[in-house]
N, C-alpha and C positions, 0 to 999 in steps of 0.2 A: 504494500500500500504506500503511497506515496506521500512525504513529508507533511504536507499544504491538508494534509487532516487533522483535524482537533481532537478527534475520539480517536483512541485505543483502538476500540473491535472495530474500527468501520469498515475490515476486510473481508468481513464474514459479511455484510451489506453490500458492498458495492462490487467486489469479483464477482461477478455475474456465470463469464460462462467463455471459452473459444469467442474470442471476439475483438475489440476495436477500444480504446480509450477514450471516451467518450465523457465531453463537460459539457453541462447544458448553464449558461449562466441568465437569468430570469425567469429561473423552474418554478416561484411560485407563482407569475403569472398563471393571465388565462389562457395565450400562446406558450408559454412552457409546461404548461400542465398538458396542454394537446401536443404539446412537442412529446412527451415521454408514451403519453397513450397510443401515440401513430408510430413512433419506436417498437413498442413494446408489438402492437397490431401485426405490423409488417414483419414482426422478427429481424430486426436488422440486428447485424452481429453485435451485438455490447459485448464486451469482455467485461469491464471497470466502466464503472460510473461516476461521475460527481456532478453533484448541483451546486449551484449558487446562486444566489439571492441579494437586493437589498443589507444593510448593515444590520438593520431593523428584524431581520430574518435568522441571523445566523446563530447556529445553532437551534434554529426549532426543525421540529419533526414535522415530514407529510407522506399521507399516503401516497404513494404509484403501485403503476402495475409490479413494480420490481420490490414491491412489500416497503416497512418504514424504513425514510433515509432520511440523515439530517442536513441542514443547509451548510455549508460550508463555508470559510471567508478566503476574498481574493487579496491577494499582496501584491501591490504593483511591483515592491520591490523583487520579488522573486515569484512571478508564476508560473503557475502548474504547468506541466507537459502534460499534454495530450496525443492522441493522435489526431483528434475533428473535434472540433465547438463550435457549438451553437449560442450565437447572440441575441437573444429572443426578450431586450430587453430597448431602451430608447437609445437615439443616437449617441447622448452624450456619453454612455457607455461603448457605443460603437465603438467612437473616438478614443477612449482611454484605454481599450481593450484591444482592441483589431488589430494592429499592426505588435503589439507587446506578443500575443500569442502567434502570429504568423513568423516573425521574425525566431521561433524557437523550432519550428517547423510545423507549428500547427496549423492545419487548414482549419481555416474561419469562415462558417456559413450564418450569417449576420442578415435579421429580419428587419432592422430600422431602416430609413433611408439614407444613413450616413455613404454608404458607399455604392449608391447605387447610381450616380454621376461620375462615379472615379472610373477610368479609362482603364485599368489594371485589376479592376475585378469585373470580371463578367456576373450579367443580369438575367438569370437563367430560368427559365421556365423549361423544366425537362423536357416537354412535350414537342415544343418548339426548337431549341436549338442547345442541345447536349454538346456537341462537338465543341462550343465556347470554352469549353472546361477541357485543360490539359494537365499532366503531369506535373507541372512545375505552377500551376493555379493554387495560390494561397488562399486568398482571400474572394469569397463568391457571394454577391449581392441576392436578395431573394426578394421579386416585385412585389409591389402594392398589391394589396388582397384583391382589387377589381382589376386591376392590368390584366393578373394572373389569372382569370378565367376569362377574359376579353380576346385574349392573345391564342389562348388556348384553340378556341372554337375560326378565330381569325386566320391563324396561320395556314389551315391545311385548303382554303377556301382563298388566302391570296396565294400561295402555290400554282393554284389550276386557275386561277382568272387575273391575278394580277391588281392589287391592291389602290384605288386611285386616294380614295376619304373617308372618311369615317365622321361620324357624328351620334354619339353616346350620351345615355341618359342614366345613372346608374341610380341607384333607390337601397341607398347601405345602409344596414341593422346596425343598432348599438353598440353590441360588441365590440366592435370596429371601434369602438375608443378603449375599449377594454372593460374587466370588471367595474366600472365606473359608471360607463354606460348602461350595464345592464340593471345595477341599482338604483342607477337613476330612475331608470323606467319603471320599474318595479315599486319603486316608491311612489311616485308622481302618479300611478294608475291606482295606488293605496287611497290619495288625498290630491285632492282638487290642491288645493293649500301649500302643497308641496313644492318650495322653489327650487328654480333651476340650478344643477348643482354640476353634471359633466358635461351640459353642453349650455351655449348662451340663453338659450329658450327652452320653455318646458316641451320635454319629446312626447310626453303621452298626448295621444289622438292630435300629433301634430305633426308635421312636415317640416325639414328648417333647410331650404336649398342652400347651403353654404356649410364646407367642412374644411376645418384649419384654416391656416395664415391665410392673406391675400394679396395678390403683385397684379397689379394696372387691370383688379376687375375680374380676373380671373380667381377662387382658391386655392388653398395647399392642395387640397386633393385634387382637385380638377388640372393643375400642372404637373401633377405627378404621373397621372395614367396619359395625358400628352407625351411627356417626355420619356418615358418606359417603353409606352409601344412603338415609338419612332424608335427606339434605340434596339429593342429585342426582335420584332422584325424588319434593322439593319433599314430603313426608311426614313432618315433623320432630316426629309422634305414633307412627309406625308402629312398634307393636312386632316386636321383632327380637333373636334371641337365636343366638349365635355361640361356637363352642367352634373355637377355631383350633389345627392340628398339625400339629407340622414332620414330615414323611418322611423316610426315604432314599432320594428319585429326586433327580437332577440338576437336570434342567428341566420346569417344566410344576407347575402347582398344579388342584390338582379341589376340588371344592364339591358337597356332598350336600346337597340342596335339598329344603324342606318348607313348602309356600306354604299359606297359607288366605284365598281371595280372597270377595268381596263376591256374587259371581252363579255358577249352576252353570258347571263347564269341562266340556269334553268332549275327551277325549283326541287324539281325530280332528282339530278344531278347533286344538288349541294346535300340534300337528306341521304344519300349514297354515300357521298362524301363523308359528312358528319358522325352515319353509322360505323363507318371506318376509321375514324379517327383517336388513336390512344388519349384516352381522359376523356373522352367526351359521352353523353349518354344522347338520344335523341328522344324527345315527348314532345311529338310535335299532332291530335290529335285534338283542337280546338270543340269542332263540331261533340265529340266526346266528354270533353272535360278534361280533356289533357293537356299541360304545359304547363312547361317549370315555373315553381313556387317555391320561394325560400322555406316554405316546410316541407317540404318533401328535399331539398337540397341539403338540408340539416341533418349532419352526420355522416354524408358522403363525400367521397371523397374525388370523384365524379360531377364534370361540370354539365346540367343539364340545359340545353337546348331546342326551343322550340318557336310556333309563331310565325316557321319559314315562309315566307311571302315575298313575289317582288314589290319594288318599290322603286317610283320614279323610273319607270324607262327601263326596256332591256338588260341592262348594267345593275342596275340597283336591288339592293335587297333589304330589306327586315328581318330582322330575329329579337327574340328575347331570351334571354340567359340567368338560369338561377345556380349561386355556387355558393357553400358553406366558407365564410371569409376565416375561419378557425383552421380549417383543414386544407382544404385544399388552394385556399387562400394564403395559407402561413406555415403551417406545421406540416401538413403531408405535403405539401412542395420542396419544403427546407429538409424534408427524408428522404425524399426521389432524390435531389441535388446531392445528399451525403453517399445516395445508394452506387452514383454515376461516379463521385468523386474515388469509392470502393473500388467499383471494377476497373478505371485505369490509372490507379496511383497505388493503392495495396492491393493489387493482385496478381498473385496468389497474397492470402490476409499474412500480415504482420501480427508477431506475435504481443501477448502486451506491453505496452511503455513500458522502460522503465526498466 
């Protein structure tokens, strides 16, 4: 077991099993909590584990799937070795972290936005463009929760017709600010009375079109899923025009989709397409009752897709898109991203650190 533990037995806890050295740091989040469960889901090789936490954390207990483990504390002076961490916690952690553990050899797979303009880590969406990630990739950036299913269902559909514009409406659950959000809600749907506490305005039975900072009119989020999908599908002219809205659902964010591509589409064609496509799920049964809804997207890991219709002219299309912004938004993306960084950097596996 390795120094940077405060407990005694924490070897009988955290060697796990034939596996990979593994730190997950912002494990009592609500993204490091889904981080450990889509670990554990997947079977990804853990050998050793550590978590870490806030200051305000360390040393308490939480349940995972891998039974009680306690939070451990970071030392700038001297950090852990690992083989792979996960940064599952806000930028200014990114910053004080990301480069401290890469420079030791560890690959850094980091959910804030801190690094997902840096030119030196790639912005990966597995589905999309795995080949970004090479042997010698330290640090690997993980998109915004709505790029990340936007890109997903996008890619295999600009491949065969050729991507001209896009114009996205996305409709994101609370969580997406984090446990914060969802108490808010929770609360606010308790008591009229209730004031606003994770977002500017009360969320219950409300809509508040504006999420994060904002630059000449534009949001934080709304230039974020701009400048992502320009960059993950290698398009960094594609116009793209984004009006982001927080909800009152829980989990799950949707995207009202308005594509104008390069060559005719044909409806028949794209739902072919779609049903082919790794991650994607197709519910596109209107007349029935079918299409994607952040309840039925909750808890999947699977980005659902429906709604297909053209729009404006030969060229154009419509979709709507519901995906779980925990999972396949944050956590089972940043697993695929660790599973790809596995197969061509430890394979065959390394034995444990250390």
């Amino acid at each position: 077991m390795k120094e940077q533990s405060r407990f005694g037995f924490m070897r009988e806890v955290f060697e796990i099993g034939p596996g990979y050295n593994i730190g997950i740091v912002g494990a009592t989040g609500i993204i490091g909590r889904t981080l450990l469960s889509v670990l554990h889901r997947r079977k990804f090789p853990v050998g050793e584990l550590h978590i870490y936490a806030s200051p305000e954390s360390e040393g308490k207990w939480i349940e995972t799937p891998y039974g009680q483990m306690g939070v451990e504390k970071l030392n700038t002076r001297k950090p852990p070795h690992h083989d792979l961490v996960f940064l599952a916690a806000g930028s200014s952690v990114a910053r004080t972290w990301g480069w401290r553990f890469a420079r030791r050899g560890v690959v850094v797979i980091d959910k804030s936005a801190y690094f997902r303009d840096k030119s030196y880590a790639p912005l990966i969406v597995p589905e999309v463009n795995p080949d970004y990630i090479d042997v010698n990739t330290m640090i690997i950036a993980n998109p915004n929760c709505t790029t990340i299913p936007l890109v997903t269902v996008i890619a295999p559909l600009h491949r065969e017709y050729g991507l001209k514009n896009l114009t996205v409406v996305t409709f994101q659950s609370v969580s997406g600010a984090g446990r914060g959000g969802i108490v808010a809600l929770t609360n606010e749907l308790e008591s009229n009375d209730e004031q606003p506490s994770a977002f500017k305005h009360r969320i219950a039975n409300n809509v508040i079109p504006w999420i994060g900072e904002g630059y000449k009119g534009s949001s934080g989020e709304e230039l974020k899923m701009i400048r992502e999908t320009r960059r993950i599908l290698n398009l960094p002219r594609l116009p793209v025009r984004v009006t982001a809205v927080r909800v009152p659902v829980v989990v799950g964010h949707s995207i009202a989709v308005h594509a104008q591509f390069r060559r005719s589409v044909t409806v028949s064609e794209v739902r072919k397409i779609l049903m082919e496509s790794p991650g994607v799920e197709l519910v596109d049964d209107p007349e029935a009752g079918k299409y994607p809804m952040p309840l039925d997207a909750a808890g999947q890991d699977d980005v659902l897709v429906g709604r297909i219709r053209r729009d404006r002219g030969r060229q154009g299309l419509a979709l709507w898109i519901s995906a779980d912004n925990l999972r396949k938004g944050a956590a089972t993306n940043a697993v695929q991203i660790a599973e790809i960084v596995v197969s061509k950097r430890f394979n065959p596996p390394s034995p444990l650190s250390g």
